[in-house]
C-alpha positions in Angstrom: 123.0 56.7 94.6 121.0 56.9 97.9 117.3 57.4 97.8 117.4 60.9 98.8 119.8 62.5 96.4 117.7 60.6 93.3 114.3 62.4 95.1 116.7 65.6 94.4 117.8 65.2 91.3 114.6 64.5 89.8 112.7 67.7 91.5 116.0 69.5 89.9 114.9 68.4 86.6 111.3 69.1 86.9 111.7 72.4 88.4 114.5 74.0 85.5 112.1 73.6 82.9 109.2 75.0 84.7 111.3 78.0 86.3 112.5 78.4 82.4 109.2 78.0 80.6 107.2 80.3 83.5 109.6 82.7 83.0 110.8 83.2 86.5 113.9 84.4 86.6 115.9 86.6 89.2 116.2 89.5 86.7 112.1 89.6 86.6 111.9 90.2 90.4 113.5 93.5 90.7 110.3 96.2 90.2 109.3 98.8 87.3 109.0 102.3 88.1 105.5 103.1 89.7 104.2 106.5 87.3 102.6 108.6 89.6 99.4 107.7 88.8 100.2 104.1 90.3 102.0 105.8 93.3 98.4 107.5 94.3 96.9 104.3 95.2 96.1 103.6 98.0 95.0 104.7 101.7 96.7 107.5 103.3 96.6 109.7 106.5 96.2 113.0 107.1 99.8 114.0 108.4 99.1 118.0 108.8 97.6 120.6 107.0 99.4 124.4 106.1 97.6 127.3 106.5 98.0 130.7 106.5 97.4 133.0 109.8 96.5 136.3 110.2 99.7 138.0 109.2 100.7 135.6 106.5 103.1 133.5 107.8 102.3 129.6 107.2 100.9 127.4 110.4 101.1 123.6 110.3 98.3 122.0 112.0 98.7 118.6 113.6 95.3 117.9 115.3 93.3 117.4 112.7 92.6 113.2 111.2 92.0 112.3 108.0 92.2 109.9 105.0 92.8 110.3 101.5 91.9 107.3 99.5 92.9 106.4 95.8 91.7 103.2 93.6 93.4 101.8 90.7 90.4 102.4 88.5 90.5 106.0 89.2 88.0 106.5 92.2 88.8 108.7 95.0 87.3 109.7 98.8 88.5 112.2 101.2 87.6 112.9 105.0 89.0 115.1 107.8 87.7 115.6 111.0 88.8 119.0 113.2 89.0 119.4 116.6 86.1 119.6 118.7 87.0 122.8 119.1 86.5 123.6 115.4 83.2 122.1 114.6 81.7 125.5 113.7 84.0 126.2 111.0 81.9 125.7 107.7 84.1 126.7 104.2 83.5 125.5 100.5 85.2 121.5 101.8 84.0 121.7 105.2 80.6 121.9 107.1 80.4 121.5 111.0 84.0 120.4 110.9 83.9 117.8 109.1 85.3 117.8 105.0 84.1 114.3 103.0 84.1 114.1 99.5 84.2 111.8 96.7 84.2 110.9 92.9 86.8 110.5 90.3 90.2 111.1 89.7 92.6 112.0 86.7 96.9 112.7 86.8 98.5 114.9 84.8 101.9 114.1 85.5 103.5 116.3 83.3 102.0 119.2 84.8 101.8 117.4 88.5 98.6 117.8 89.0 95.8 115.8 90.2 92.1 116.7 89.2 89.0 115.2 91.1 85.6 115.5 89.7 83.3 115.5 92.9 80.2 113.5 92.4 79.1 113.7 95.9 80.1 115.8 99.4 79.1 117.3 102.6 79.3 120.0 101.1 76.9 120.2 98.4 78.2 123.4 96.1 81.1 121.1 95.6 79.5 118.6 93.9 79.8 118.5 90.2 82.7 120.8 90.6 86.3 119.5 88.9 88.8 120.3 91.7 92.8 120.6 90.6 95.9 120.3 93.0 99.4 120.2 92.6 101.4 117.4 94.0 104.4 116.3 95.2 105.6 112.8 96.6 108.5 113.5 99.0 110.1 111.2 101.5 107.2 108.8 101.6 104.3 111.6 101.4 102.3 113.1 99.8 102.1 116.7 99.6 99.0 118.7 97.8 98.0 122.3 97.5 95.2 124.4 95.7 96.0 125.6 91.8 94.5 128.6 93.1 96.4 131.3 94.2 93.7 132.5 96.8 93.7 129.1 98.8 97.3 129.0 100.6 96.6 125.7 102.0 98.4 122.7 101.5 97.7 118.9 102.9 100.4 116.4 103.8 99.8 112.5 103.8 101.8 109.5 104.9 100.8 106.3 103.7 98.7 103.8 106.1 
């Protein structure tokens, strides 16, 4: 047997019973489904925004950038900057034009919801409040609108 095939077969045998007693088999690659919760993690963008306009119909915004970050151990952060030429606009989220938040998250994914606990914003009559959205993933993104039926907005976000 030539030099090279015994340098073979003897990796062969070490590496079988280490494959085996690791526990790395083919059928341990393929992935688990992600809950929701797990699909939330992460950094995504601001993709657009619906709003309502004067007359009712539903606008979707496109100039607006922001990013939407989840962590595994249930932390959260928002921000969205407008347009320069909506830096007076000043809401409940938004103050000069500018929305930032952040705190703590929880999933209710039999409900679809999402709730965020704000511990701190731009915004200070936010803070301390528990805010609820409805979610969707769809496509890659991640669609969210109010609970509340007198805020017809909703916020689209693609992953980074």
């Amino acid at each position: 047997m030539s030099r090279s095939l015994r340098v073979v077969v003897v990796l062969v045998c070490f590496a079988l019973p280490i494959t085996a007693s690791t526990g790395l088999t083919g059928s341990q690659t393929t992935p688990t489904a992600q809950t929701d919760r797990e699909r939330f993690v992460g950094a995504w963008r601001l993709a657009w925004m619906e709003e309502p306009r004067p007359d009712g119909t539903m606008a979707r915004i496109t100039d607006r950038r922001g990013t939407l970050m989840y962590t595994s151990d249930g932390r959260t952060s928002v921000q969205i900057q407008f347009p320069d030429s909506q830096t007076s606009i000043s809401n409940d989220y938004i103050l000069n034009g500018y929305e930032a938040s952040f705190g703590t998250y929880e999933v209710d994914e039999k409900a679809q919801t999402i709730t965020r606990r704000v511990e701190g914003s731009i915004t200070r009559r936010l803070v301390g409040q528990s805010l609820t959205r409805a979610y969707r993933f769809s496509d890659g993104r991640l669609t969210m609108r109010s609970v509340r039926p007198e805020e017809r907005w909703s916020t689209t976000w693609e992953r980074y």
